[in-house]
DSSP file (Angstrom, degrees, kcal/mol; ACC not computed):
  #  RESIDUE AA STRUCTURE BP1 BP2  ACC     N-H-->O    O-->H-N    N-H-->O    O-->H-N    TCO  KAPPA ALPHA  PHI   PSI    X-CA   Y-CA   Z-CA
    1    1 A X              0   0    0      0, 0.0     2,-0.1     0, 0.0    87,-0.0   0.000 360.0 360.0 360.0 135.3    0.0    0.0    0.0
    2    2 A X    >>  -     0   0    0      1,-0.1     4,-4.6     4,-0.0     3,-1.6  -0.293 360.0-128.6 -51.8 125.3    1.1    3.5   -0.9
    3    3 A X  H 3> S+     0   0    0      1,-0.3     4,-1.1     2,-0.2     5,-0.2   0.857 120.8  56.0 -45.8 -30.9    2.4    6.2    1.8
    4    4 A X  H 3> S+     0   0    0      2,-0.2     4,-0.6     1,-0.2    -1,-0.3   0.891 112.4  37.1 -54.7 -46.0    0.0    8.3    0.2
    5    5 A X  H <> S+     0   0    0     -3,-1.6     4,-2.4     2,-0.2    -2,-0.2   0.876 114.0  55.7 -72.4 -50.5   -2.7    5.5    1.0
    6    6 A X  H  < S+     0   0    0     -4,-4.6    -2,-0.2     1,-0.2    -1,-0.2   0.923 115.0  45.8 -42.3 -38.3   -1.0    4.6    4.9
    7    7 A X  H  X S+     0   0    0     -4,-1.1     4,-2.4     1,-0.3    -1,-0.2   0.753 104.7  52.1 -97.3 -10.8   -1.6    8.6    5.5
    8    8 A X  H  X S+     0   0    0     -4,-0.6     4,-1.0     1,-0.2    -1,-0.3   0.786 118.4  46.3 -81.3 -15.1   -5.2    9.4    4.3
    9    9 A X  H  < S+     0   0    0     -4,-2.4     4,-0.4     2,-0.2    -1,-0.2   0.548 111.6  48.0-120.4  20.9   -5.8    6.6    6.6
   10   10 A X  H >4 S+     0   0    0      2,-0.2     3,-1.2    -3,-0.1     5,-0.3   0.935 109.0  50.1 -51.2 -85.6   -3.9    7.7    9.3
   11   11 A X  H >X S+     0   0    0     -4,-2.4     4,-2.5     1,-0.3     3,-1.8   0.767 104.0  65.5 -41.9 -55.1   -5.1   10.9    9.3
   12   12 A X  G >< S+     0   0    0     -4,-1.0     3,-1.0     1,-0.4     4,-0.4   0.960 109.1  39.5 -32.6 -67.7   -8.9    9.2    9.2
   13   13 A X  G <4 S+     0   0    0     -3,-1.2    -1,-0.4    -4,-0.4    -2,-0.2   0.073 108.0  59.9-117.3  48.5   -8.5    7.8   12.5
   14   14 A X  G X4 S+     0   0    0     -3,-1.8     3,-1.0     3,-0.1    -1,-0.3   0.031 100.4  56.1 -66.9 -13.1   -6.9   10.4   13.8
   15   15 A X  T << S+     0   0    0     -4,-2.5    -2,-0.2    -3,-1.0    -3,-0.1   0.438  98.8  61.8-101.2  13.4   -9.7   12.5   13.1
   16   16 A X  T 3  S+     0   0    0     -4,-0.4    -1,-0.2    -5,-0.2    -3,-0.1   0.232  82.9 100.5-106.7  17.0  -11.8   10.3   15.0
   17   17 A X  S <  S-     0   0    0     -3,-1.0     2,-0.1     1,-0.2    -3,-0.1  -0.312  88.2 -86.1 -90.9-173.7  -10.0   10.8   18.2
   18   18 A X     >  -     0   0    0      1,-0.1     4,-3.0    -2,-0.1     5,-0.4  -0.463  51.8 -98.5 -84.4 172.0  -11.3   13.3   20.9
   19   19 A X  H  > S+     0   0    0      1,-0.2     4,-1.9     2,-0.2    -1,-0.1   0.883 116.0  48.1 -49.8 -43.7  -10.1   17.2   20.4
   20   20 A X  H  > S+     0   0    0      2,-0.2     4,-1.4     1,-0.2    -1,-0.2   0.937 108.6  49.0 -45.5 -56.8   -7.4   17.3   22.6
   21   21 A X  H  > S+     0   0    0     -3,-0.3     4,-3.2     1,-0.2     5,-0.2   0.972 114.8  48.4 -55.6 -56.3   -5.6   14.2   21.6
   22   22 A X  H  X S+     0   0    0     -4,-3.0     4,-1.8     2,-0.2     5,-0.3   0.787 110.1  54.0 -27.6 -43.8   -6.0   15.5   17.7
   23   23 A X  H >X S+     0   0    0     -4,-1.9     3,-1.6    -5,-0.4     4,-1.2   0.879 116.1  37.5 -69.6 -91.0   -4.7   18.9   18.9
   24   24 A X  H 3X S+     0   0    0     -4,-1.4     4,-1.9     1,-0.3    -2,-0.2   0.416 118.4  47.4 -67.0 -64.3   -1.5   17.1   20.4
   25   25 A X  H 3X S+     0   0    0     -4,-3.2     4,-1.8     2,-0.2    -1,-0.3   0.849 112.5  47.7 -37.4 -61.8   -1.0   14.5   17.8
   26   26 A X  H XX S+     0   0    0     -4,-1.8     3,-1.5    -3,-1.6     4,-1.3   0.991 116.4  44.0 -70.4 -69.9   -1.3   16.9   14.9
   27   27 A X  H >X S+     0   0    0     -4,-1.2     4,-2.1    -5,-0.3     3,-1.1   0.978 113.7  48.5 -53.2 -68.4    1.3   19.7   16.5
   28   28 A X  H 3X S+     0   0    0     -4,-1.9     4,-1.5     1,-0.2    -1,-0.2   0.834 111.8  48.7 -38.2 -35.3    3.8   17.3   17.6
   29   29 A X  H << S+     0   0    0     -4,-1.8    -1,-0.2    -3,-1.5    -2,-0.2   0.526 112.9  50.7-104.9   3.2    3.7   15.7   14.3
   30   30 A X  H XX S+     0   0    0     -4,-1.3     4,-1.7    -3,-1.1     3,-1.1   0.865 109.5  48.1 -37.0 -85.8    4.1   19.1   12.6
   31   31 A X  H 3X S+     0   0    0     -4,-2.1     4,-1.1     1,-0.3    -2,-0.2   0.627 110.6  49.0 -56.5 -22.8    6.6   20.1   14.5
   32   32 A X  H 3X S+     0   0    0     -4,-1.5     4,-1.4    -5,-0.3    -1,-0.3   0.688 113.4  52.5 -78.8 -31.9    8.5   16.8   13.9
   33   33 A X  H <4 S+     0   0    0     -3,-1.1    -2,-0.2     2,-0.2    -1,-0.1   0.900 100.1  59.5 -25.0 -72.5    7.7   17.3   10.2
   34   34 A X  H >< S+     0   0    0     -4,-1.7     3,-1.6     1,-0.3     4,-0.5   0.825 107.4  49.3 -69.3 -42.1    9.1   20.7   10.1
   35   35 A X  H 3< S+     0   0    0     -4,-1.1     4,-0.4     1,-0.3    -1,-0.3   0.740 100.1  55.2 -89.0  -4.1   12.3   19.5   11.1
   36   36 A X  T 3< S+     0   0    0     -4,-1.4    -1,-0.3     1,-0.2    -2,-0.2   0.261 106.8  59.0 -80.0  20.4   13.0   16.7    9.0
   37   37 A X  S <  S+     0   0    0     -3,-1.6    -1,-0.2     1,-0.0    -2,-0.2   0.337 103.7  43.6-125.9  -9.9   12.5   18.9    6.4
   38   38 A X  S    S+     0   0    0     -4,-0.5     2,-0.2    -3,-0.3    -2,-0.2   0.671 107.9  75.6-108.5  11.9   15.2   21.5    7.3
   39   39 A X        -     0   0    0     -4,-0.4     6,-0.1     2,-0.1     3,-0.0  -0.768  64.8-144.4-120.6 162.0   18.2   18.3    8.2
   40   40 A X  S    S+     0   0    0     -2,-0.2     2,-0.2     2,-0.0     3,-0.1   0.230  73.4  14.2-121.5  -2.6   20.1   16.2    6.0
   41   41 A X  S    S-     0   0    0      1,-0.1     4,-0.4     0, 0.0    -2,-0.1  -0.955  76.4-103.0-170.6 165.5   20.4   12.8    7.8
   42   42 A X  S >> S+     0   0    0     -2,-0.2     4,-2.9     2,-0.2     3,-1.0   0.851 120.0  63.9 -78.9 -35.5   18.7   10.8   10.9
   43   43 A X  H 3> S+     0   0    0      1,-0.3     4,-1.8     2,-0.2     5,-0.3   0.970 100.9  40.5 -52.7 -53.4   21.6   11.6   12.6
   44   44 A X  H 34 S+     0   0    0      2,-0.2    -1,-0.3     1,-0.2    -2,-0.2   0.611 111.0  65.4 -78.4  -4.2   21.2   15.6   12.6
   45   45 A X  H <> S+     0   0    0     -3,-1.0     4,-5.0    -4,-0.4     3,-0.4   0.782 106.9  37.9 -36.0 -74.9   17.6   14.9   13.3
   46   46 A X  H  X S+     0   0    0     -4,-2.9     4,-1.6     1,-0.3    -2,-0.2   0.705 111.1  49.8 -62.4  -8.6   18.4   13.4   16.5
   47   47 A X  H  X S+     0   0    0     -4,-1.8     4,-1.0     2,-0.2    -1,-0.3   0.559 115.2  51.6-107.4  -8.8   21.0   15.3   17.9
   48   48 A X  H >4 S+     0   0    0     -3,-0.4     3,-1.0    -5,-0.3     5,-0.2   0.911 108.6  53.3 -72.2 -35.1   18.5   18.5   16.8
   49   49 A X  H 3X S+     0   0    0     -4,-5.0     4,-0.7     1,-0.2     5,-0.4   0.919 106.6  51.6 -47.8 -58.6   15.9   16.5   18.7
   50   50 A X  H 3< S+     0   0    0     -4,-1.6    -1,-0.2     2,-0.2    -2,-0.2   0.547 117.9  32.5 -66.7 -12.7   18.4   16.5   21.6
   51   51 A X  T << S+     0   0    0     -4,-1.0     2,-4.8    -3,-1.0    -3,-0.1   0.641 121.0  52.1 -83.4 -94.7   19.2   20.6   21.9
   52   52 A X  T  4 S-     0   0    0     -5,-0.2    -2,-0.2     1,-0.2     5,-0.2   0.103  78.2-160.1 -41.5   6.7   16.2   21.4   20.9
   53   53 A X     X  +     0   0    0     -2,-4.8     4,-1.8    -4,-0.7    -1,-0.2   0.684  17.1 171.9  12.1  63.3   13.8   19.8   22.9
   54   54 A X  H  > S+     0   0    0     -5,-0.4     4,-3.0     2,-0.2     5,-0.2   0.925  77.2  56.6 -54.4 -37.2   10.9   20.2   20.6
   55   55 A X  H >> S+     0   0    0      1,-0.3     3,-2.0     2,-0.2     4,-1.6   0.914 110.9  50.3 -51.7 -64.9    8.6   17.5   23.3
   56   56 A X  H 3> S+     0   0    0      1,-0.3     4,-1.1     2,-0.2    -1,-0.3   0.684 107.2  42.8 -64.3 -37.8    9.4   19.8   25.7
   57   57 A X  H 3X S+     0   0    0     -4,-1.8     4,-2.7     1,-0.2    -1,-0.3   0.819 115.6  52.2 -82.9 -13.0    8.5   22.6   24.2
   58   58 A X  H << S+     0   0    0     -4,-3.0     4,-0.4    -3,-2.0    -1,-0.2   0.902 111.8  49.5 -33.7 -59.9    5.1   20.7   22.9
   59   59 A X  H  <>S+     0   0    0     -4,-1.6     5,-2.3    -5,-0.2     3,-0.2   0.687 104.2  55.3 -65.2 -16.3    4.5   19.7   26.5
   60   60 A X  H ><5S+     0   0    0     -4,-1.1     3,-3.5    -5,-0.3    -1,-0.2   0.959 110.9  49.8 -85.1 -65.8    4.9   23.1   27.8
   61   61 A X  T 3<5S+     0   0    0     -4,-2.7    -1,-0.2     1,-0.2    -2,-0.2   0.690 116.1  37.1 -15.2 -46.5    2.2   24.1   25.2
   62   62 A X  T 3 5S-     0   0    0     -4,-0.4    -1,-0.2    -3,-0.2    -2,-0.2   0.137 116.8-124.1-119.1  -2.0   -0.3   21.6   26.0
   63   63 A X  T < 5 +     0   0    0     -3,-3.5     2,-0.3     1,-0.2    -3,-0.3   0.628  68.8  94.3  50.3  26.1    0.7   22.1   29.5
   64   64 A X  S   <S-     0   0    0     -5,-2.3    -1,-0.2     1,-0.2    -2,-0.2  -0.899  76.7 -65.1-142.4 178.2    1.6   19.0   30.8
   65   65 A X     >  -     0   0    0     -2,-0.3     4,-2.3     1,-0.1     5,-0.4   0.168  35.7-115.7 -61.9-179.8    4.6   17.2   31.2
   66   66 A X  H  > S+     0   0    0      2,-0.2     4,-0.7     1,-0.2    -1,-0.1   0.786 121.2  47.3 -95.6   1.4    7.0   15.7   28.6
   67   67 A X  H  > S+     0   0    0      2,-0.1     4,-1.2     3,-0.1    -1,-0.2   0.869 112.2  58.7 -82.5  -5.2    6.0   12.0   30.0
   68   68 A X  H >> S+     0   0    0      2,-0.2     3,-3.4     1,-0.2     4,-1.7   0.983 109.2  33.0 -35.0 -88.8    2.8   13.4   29.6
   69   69 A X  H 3X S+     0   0    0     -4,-2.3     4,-1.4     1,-0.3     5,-0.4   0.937 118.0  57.8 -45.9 -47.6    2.9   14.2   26.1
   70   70 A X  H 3X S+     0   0    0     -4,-0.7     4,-1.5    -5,-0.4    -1,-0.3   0.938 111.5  40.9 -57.1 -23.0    5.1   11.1   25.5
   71   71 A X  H <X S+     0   0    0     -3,-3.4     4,-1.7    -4,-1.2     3,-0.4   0.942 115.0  50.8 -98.9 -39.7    2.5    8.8   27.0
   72   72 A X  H  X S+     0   0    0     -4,-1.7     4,-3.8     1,-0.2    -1,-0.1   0.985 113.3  46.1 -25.7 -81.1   -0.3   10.9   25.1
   73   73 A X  H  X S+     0   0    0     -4,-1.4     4,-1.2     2,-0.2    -1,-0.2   0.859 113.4  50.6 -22.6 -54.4    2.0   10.3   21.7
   74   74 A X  H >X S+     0   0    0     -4,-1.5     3,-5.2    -5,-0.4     4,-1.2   0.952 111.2  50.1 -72.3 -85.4    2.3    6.3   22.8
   75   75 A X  H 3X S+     0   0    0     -4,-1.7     4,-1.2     1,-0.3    -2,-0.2   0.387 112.0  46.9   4.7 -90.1   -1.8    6.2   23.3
   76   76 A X  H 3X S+     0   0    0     -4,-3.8     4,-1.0     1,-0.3    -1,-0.3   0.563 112.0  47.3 -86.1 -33.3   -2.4    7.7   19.8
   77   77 A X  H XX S+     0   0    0     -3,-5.2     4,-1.8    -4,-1.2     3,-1.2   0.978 118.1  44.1 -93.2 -43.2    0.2    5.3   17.8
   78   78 A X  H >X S+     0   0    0     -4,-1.2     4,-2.1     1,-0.2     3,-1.1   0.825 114.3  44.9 -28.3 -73.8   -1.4    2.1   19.6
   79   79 A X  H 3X S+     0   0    0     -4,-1.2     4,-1.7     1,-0.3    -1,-0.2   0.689 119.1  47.4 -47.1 -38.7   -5.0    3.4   19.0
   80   80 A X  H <X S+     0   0    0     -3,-1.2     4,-4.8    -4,-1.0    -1,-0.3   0.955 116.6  41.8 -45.9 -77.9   -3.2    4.1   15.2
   81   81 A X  H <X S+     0   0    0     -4,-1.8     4,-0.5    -3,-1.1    -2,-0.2   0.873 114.9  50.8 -57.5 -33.7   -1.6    0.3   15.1
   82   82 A X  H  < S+     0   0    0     -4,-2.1     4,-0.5    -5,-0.3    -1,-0.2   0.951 123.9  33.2 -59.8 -37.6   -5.1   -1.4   16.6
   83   83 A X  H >X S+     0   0    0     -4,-1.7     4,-1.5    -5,-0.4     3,-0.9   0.931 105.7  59.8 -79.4 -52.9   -7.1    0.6   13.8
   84   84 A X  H >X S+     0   0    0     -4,-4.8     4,-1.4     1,-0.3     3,-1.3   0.868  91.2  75.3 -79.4 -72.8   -5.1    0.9   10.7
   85   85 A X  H >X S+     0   0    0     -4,-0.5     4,-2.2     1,-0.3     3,-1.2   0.593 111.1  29.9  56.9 -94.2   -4.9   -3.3   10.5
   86   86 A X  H <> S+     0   0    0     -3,-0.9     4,-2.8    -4,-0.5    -1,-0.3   0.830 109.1  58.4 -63.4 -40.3   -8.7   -3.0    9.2
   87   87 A X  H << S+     0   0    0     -4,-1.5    31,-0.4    -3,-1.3    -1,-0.3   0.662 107.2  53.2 -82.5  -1.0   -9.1   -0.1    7.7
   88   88 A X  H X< S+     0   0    0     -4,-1.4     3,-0.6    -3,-1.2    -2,-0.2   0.799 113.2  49.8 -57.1 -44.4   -6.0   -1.6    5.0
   89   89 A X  H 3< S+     0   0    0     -4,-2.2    -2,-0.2    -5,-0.4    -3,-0.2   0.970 103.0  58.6 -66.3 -74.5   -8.2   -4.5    4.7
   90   90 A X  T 3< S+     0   0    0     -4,-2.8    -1,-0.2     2,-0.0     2,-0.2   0.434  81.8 100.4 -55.0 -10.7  -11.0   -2.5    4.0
   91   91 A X    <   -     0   0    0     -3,-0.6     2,-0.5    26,-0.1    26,-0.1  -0.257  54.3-160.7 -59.5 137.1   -9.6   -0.7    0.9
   92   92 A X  E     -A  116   0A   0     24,-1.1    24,-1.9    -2,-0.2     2,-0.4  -0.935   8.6-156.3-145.4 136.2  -10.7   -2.0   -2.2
   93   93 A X  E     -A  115   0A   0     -2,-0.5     2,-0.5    22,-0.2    22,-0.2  -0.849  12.3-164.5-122.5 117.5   -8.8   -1.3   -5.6
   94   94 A X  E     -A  114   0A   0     20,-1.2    20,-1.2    -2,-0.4     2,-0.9  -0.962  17.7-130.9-109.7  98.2  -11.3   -1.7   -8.4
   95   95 A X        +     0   0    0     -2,-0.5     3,-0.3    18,-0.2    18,-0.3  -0.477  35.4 163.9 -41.7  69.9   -9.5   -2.1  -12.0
   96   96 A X     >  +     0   0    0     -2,-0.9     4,-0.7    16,-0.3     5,-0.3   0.089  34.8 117.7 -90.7  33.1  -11.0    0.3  -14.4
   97   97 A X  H >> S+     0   0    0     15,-0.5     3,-1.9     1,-0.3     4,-1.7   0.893  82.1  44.1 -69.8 -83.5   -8.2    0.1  -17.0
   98   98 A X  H 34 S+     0   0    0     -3,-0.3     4,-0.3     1,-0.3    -1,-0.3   0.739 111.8  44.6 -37.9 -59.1  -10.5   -1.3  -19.4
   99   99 A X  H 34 S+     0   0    0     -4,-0.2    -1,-0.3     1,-0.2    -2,-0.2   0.666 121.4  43.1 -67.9  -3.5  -13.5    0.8  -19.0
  100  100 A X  H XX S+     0   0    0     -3,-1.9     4,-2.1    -4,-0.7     3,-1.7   0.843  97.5  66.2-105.4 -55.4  -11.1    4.2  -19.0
  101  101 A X  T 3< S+     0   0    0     -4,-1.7     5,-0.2    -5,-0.3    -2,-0.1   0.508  96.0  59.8 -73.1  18.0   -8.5    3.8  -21.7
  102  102 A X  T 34 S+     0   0    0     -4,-0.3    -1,-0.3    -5,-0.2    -2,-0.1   0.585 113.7  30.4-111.3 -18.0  -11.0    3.9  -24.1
  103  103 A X  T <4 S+     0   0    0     -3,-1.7    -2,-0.2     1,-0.0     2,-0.1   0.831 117.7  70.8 -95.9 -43.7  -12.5    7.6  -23.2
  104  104 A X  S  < S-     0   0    0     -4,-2.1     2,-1.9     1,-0.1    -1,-0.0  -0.331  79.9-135.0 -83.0 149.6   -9.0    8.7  -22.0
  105  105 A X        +     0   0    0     -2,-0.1     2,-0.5    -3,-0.0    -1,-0.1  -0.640  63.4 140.6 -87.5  88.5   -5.3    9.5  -24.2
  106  106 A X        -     0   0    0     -2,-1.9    -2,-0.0    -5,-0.2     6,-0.0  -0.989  59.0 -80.8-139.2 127.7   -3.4    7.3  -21.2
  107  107 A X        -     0   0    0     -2,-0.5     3,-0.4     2,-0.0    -6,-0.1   0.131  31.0-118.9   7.0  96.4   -0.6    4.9  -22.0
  108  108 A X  S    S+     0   0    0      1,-0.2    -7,-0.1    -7,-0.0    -1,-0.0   0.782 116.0  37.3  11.5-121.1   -1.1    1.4  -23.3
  109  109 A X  S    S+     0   0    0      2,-0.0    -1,-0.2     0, 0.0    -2,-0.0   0.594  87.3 111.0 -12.9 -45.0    0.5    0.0  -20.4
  110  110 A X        -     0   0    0     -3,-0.4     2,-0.2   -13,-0.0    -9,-0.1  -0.277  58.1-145.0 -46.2 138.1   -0.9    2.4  -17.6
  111  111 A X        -     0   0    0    -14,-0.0     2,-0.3   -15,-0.0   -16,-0.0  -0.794  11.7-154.8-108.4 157.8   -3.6    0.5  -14.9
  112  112 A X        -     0   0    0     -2,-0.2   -15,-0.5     2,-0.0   -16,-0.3  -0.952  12.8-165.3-145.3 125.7   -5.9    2.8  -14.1
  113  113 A X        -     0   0    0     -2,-0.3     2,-0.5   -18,-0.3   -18,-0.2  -0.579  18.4-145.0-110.8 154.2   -7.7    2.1  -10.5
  114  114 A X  E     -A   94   0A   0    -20,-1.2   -20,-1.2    -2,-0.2     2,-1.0  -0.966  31.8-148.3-124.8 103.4  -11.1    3.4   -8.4
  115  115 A X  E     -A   93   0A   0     -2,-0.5   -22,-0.2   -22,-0.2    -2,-0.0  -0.583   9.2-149.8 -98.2  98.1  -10.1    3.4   -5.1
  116  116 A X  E     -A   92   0A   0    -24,-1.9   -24,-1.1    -2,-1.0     2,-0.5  -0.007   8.7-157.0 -32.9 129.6  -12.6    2.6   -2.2
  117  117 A X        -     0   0    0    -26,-0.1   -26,-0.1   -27,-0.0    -1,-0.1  -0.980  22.4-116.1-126.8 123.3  -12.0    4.1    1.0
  118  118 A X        -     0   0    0     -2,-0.5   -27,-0.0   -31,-0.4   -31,-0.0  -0.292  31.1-164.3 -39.4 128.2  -13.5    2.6    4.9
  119  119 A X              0   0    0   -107,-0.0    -1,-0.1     0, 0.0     0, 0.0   0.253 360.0 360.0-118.1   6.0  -15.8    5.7    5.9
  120  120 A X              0   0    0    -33,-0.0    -2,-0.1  -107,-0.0   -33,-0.0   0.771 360.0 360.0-136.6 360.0  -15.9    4.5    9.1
């Protein structure tokens, strides 16, 4: 399955948690974001992690501590791992390369899919 696929259905049940956690989740994984995007290696990732305290300054945010937030963080990727399981399952990749290439200018070769998404 595609990262593309993994994140829309990430995101999905993360947006069925309650508001807080969502708030938490979503900033933390911003901010972790934001910096893999300005370093060059896992290594300079981590040793920014280790000046910078980005948790801390998360937890400081959100007010609570940073085993707080870490245990918060742990919650939300179980609840993540329990869920995601099913809702992989529940994709269904419908083959309309037939029915398509014949209205569309697409590549021979090219498959061309309708993908079904779990709405709950």
């Amino acid at each position: 399955m595609s990262d593309y696929l993994l994140k829309i259905l990430t995101d999905h049940i993360i947006s069925t948690l309650p508001q807080k956690q969502r708030d938490l989740y979503k900033y933390v994984i911003k901010m972790e974001d934001d910096m893999v995007e300005e370093v060059d290696s896992a290594g300079e990732f981590i040793t920014r992690l280790k000046i910078e305290s980005p948790h801390k300054l998360a937890a400081d945010h959100f007010e609570l501590t940073l085993f707080e937030l870490l245990q918060v963080m742990k919650e939300i990727e179980e609840e993540v791992a329990r869920q995601l399981p099913s809702k992989m399952d529940a994709v269904k990749f419908i083959d309309c390369t037939d029915s398509i290439h014949a209205d569309l200018n697409v590549k021979k070769e090219q498959k061309l899919y309708f993908v079904s998404l779990p709405h709950s």
